[in-house]
N, C-alpha and C positions, 0 to 999 in steps of 0.2 A: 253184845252181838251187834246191835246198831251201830258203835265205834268202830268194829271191824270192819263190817259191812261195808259203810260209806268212807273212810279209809281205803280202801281195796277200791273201790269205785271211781272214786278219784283219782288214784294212780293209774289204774287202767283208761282212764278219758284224757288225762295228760299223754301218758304215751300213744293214744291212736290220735291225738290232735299232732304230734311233733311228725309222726308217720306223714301226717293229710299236710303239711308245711313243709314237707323236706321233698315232696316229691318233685316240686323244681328244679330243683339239687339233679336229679336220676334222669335225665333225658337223654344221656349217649351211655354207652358202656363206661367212659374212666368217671361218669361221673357218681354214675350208680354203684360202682367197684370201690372208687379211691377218692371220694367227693371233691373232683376233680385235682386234685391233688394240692387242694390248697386249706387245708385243714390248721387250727392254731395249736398251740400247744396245752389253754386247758381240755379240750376235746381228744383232744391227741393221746393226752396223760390219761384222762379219765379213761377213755374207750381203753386202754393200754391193761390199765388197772382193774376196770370192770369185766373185760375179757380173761383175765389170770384170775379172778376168784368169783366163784362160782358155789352152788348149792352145795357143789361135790368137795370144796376146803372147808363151808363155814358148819356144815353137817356130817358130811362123810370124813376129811382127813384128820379137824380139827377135835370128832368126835374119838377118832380111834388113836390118832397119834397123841392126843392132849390121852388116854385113858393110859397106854401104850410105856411115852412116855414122862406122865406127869409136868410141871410146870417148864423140864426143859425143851417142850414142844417149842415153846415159845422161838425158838433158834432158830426152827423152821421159819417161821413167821419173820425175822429178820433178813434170815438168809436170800428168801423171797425178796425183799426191801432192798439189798448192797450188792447181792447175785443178780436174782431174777430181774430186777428193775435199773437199779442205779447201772452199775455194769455193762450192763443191757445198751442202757441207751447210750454210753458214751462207746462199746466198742461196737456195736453196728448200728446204732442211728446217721450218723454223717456217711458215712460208708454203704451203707444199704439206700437211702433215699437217691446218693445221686448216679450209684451203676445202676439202678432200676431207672431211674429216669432215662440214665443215657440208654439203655437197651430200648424204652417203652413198655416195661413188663407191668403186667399189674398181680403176678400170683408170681410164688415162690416157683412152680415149676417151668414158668416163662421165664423167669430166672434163670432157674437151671440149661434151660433149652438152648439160650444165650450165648451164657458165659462159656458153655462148653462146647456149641457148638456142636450141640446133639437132638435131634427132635426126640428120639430115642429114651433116652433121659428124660427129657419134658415129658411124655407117657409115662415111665414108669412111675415118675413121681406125682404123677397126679392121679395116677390109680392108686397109689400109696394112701394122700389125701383123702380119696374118698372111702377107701375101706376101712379105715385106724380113723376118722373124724366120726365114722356112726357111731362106733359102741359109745366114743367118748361125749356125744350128744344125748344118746340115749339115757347117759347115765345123769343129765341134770335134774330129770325130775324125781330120783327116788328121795333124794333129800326134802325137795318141796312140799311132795304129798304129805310127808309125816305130820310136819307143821300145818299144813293145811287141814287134815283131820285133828289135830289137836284142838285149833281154830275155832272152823266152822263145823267139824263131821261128815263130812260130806267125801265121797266114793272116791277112792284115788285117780278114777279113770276119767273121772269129770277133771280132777287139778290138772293132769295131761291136756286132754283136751281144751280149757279155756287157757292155760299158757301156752298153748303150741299157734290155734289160732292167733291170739292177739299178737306175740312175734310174728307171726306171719303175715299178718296186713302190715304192720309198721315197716317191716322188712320189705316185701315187694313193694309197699306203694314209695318210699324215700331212700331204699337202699342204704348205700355206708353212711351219707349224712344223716339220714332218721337215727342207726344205730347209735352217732358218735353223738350227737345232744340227747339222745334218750339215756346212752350213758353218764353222761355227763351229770342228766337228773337224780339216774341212779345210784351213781359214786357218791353224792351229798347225801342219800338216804341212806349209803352204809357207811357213810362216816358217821354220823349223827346216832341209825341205831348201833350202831356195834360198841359204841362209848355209853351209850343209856344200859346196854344189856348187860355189858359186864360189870358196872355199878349196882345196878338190880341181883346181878347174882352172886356179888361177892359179900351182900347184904345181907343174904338169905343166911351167911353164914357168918355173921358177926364181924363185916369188914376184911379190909385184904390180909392183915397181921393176925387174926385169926382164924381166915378161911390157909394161910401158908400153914401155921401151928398144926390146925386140922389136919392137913395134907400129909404132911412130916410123918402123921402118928400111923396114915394109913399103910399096912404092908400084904404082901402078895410073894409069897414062896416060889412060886411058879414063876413072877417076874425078876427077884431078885433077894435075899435075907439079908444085906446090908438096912440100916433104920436110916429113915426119911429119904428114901432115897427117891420118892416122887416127887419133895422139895427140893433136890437135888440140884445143881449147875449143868449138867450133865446126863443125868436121869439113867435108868437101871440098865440101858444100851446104847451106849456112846456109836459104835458102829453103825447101828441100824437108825440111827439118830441122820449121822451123816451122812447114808446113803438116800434117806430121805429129800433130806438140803439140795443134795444136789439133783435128785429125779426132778426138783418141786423148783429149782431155782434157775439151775444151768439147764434144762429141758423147755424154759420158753424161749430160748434163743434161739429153737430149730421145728418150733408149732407155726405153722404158717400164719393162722390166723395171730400169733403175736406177732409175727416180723411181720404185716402187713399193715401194720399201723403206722412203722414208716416210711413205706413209700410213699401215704397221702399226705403225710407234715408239713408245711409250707416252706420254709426258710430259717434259716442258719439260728436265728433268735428264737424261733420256736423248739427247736432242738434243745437249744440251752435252757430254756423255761421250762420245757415240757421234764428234764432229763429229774430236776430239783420236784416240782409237781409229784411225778410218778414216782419217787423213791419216798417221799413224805406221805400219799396215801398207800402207799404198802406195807408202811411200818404203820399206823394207825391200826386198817381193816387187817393184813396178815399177821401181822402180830400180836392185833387183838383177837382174832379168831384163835389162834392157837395157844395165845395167854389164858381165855377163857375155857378154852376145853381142857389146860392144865388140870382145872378144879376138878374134872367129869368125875374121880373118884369119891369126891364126897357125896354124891348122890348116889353112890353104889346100891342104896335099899328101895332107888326107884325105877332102877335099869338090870333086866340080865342078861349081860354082854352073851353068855353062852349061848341063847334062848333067842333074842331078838337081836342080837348085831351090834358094832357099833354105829350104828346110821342110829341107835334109840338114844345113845350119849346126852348131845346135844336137844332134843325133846326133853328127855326127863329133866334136864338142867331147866327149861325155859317153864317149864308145866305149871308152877308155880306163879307166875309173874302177874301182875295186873292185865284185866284185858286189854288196854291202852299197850303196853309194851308189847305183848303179843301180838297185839295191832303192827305194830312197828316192828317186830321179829319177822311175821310173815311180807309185808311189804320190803323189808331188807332181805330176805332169800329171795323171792319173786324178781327184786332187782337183779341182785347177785346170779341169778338162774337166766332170766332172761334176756341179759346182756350178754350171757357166754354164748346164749342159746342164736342168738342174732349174729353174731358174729363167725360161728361156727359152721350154719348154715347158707349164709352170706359166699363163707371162705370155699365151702364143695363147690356151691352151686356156680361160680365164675370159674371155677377150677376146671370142673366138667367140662364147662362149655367152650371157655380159651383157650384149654391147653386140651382137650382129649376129641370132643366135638368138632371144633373149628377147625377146619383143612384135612379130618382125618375124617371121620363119619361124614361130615357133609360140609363138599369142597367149599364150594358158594355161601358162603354165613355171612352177610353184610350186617351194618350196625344193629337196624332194627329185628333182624333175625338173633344177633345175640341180647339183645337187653331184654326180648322176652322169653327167651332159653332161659337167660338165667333166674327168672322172675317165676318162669313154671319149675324150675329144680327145684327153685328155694323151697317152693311148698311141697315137691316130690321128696325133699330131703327130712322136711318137720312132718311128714306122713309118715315115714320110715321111722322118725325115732321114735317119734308118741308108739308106733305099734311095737318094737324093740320095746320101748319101756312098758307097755303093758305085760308082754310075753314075760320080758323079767321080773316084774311082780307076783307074776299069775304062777311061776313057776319056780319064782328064789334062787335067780340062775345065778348069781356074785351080788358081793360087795360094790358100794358105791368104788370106794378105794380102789378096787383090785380093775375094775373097766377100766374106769381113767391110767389107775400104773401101766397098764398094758396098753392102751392109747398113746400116752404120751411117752411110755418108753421106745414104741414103734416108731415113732412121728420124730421123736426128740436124734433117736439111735440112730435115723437115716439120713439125718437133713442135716444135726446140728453141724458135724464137721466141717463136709464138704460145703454149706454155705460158705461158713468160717474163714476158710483156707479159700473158697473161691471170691471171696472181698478181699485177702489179705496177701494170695501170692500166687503168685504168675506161673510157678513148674505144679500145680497141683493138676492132675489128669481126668479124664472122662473115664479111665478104670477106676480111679482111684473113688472119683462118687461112685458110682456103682457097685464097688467092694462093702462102701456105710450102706449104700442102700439094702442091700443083698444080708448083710449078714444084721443090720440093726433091726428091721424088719423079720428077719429070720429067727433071730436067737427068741423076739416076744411070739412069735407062733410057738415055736417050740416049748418055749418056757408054760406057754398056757396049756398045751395039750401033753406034755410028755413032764411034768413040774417036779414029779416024782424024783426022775430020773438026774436031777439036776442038782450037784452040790449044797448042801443046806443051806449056804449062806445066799444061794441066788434062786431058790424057792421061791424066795418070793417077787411078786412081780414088779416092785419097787425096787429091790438092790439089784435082779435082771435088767430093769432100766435105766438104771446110772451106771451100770458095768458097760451094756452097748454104746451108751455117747461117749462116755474115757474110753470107751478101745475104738471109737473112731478116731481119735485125735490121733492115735497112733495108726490106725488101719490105711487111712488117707493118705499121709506122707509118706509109708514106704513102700505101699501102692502104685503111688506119680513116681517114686523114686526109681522104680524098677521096670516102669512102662513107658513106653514113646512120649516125647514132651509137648506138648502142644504146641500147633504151629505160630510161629512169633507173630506173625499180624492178627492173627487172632487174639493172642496174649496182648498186644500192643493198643487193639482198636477198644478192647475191654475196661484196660487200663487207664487208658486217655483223659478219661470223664477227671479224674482227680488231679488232672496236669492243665487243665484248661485253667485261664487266666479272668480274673474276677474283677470287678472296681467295687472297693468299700470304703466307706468314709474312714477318717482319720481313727473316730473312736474307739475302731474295731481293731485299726493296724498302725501301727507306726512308720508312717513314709521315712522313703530313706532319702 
């Protein structure tokens, strides 16, 4: 208990020491927002990384998907890495940092407001932001608590409350630079445990060529009567496998708070560092989280999925472990929790304020009337989730999985296209967003409150969320295609930003 203890103590005094150093960093809005937009690329990558995994992959998806489907979870975990990251950064990293520059935007719906030439848009989407960003807030601590009572013992409503506060000072006092080196600390404490834990637990079972043997032999009628099919390439549901990949993969290229890690990027070298960076820790941490909840079956005699959920998966895996590693489990979810958790709250609280507050609720917002807006949301925002996540405890309202599916299929269904198509082409319309936003938004209400009613294969709220961002790709363009074009100097002045002329040294370009 003393190892944990002072373990736990010391990560907690590093992160409020980076908090009380970064707040230099936060003296105007772009610096508190986008630390001032000159951010490198290992902070870039890291913040990028530590923001996409979260209590809710390494507990809740890594728990149920790895139980779900056996060691071919792991896919998910790559798809993360070459989808969600590599991908990522090469098709809107260069592309998003400099139309956001050239607009001056610092949130995705100043974005929007922009490019299209709509304040209109700019509102909806930032009331979008903040209604689909709580549940998915709310939902970091149920994975934490678990580990934390396993721990220490100690009341779940206390592990709420001492990580909601301690994001909350680090956060208001240094803003997005506090975030981006506290993740940066963070990212090294789940690379380091997520590689101890799954040696520790592949131990438990006699190594990895007999914890896979193990596996092979387990079978589940209900899942599938083909044998080893949780050793499988493929696992007992190839479909629901792949609708996963893509909720989990293609769905942060349209979460604000991920595209908002490059806007603050610095330059053309840090894109290309960061691009290699951030695809090398997502196959580590993603693909080790859901390599290791592959195994969750062979703990089958210390979990009842029926009874306790899968959010118990990943506990009963770890229950065993030395208290030293447990030390090192729980400071790697606290990381992995508290970085999404900073970032997430970071992303409402400027959102409210720049795109929904400023010029609409109140005309007059000068600098320092916004930089304490955003500073009183942030903890208006970490108030709301801690009490959301008690309510959900107190009452067993959903799965970790199922908030987040329905978060980021909302968030992911509305934004992802229309971003997309408005970095990449000039005829796409302000109906044509509006259509993603309207029906990707719409289809996850629906899907949450009427689930019934909804074809089996999109019950659930993870293949409802990769069904609304593929059918924006298609909703979008023949949307623009059927609706008035936007006016060319508008398309023209938008465009511009990637037609301006640069000087680089030789090494980059080959003079003619």
């Amino acid at each position: 208990m003393v190892t944990k203890v002072v373990l736990v103590l010391v990560f907690f005094g590093i992160m409020l020491g980076v908090g009380w150093y970064s707040r230099r960093h936060a003296t105007d809005v772009n610096g508190f927002v986008l630390g001032g937009r000159n951010v490198g690329p290992w902070l870039t990558s890291f913040a990028y990384g530590t923001s996409y995994f979260s209590a809710v992959i390494f507990v809740g998806y890594a728990g149920q998907f790895g139980w779900r489907f056996g060691l071919a979870s792991t896919w998910i975990g790559l798809g993360n890495a070459f989808l969600g990251s590599l991908l990522a950064w090469v098709v809107l990293g260069r592309r998003t940092r400099l139309m956001t520059q050239h607009f001056m935007s610092a949130t995705m719906p100043e974005f929007f407001g922009h490019r299209f030439d709509s304040k209109a848009l700019k509102l909806g989407a930032s009331v979008i932001v903040f209604i689909f960003l709580i549940p998915y807030t709310a939902s970091l601590y149920n994975g934490l608590s678990r580990l934390f009572g396993m721990a220490f013992h100690i009341d779940y409503v206390w592990c709420i409350v001492i990580m909601a506060l301690l994001t909350g000072v680090y956060v208001i006092a240094g803003g997005y630079m506090a975030t981006a080196i506290n993740d940066f600390i963070q990212g090294i404490i789940m690379l380091g445990g997520i590689i101890a834990v799954i040696c520790a637990v592949l131990k438990i079972n006699g190594g990895f060529l007999n914890s896979v043997s193990e596996l092979a032999s387990v079978s589940d009628a209900a899942a599938s009567t083909q044998p080893g099919v949780f050793a499988s390439f493929f696992g007992p549901d190839p479909v629901g496998l792949l609708a996963v990949i893509i909720l989990t993969s293609l769905g942060t290229w349209g979460l604000p708070q991920m595209v908002g890690k490059f806007y603050a990027i610095r330059d053309e070298h840090a894109i290309e560092k960061g691009t290699v960076i951030s695809t090398l820790f997502a196959v580590v941490v993603a693909g080790g989280c859901y390599f290791l909840g592959g195994f969750g079956r062979l703990f089958g005699d210390k979990v009842n999925v029926a009874t306790e959920g899968y959010d118990a998966v990943i506990p009963a895996m770890l229950s065993e472990l030395s208290p030293l590693l447990i030390a090192i489990v729980v400071i790697l979810v606290l990381s992995a929790s508290m970085s999404t958790l900073s970032s997430l709250v970071l992303t409402s609280s400027s959102t409210l304020t720049l795109d929904f507050l400023r010029g609409t609720v109140v005309k007059d917002m000068d600098e320092k009337k916004q930089l304490i807006c955003i500073r009183v949301l942030t903890g208006v925002f970490i108030l709301i989730s801690v009490i959301l996540a008690i309510v959900q405890y107190q009452n067993s309202v959903t799965f970790i999985a199922q908030l987040m599916g329905v978060s980021w299929g909302a968030l992911a269904g509305a934004f992802l296209a229309p971003f997309l198509y408005g970095l990449y082409w000039k005829r796409v319309t302000t109906a044509g967003a509006w259509a993603s936003f309207i029906f990707g938004t719409g289809i996850m209400v629906l899907n949450m409150l009427f689930r019934s009613a909804f074809p089996p294969i999109l019950q659930s709220p993870i293949n409802c969320g990769a069904f609304a961002m593929l059918a924006g790709f298609l909703l979008v363009p023949v949307v623009s295609i059927f609706t008035r074009p936007p006016k060319r100097e508008l398309v023209d002045r938008a465009f511009a930003c990637y037609e301006e002329k640069v000087m680089v040294p030789a090494k980059h370009s080959l003079a003619e």
